[in-house]
C-alpha positions as CSV (number, residue, x, y, z in Angstrom):
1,X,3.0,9.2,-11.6
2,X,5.3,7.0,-13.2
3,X,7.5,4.5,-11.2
4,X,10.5,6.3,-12.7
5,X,9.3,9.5,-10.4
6,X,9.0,7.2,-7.6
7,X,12.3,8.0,-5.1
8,X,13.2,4.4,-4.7
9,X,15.9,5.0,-3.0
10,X,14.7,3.4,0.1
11,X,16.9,2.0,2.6
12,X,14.6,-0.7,3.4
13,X,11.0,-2.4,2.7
14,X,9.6,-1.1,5.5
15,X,10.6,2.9,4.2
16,X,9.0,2.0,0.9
17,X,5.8,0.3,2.2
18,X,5.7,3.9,3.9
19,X,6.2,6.2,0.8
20,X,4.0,3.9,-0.9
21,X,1.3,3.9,1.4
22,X,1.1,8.2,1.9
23,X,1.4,8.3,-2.0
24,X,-1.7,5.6,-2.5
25,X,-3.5,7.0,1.3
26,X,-3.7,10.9,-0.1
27,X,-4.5,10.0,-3.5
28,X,-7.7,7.9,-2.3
29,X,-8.8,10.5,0.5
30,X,-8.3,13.4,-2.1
31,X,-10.3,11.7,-4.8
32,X,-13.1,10.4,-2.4
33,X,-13.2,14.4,-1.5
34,X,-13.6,15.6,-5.1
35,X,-16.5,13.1,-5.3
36,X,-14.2,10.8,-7.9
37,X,-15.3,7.6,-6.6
38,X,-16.5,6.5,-2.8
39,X,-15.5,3.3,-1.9
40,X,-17.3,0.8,0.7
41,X,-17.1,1.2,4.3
42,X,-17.2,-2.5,5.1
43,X,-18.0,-4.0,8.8
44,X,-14.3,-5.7,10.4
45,X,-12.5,-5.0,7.6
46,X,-9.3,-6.6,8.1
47,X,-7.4,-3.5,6.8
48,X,-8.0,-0.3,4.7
49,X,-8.0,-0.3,1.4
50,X,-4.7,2.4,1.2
51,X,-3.4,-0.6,2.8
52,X,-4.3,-3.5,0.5
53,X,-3.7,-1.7,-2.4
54,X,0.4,-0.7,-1.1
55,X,1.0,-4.4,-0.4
56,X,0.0,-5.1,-4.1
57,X,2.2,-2.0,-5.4
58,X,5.0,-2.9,-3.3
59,X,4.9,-6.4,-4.4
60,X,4.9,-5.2,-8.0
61,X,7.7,-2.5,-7.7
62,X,10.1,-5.4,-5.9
63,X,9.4,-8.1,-9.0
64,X,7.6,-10.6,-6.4
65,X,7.4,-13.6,-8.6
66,X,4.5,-15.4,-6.8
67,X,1.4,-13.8,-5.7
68,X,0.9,-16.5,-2.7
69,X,4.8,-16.6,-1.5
70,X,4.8,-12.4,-1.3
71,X,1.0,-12.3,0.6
72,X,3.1,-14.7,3.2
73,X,5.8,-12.9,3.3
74,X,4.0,-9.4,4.3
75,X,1.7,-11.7,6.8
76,X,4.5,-12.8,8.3
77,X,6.5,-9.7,9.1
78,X,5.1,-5.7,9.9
79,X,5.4,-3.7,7.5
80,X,2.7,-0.6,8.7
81,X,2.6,0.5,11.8
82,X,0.2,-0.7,15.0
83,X,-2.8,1.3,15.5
84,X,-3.3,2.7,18.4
């Protein structure tokens, strides 16, 4: 999918880190299905990898300009939601 075909619409961060996550979290469970690829199940991993792979995207699609100052932004505020 290009980022063209992405509705970025979004009325805030938050709705796009959503979008983006579904998009990234169905892709990897559908692939891992198919037997594309398997990836690690590690011990106290800190969060999964649908996860660290929206907060790169999302970084990318809003033009971040520094890799350190957007990691501190996203520590810093909630962007998914608490586990329950």
């Amino acid at each position: 999918m290009t980022t063209n075909q992405l509705p970025l619409s979004q009325d805030t961060v938050e709705d796009l880190f959503t979008l983006v996550y579904v998009y990234i979290d169905d892709y990897l469970e559908a692939a891992a299905r198919s037997g594309l690829f398997t990836l690690p199940n590690e011990p106290h991993q800190k969060g999964t990898y649908a996860e660290l792979m929206t907060i790169g995207l999302v970084g990318d699609l809003l033009g971040a300009a520094s890799q350190q100052k957007w990691v501190a932004q996203v520590r810093c505020k909630r962007h998914f939601p608490t586990r329950v």
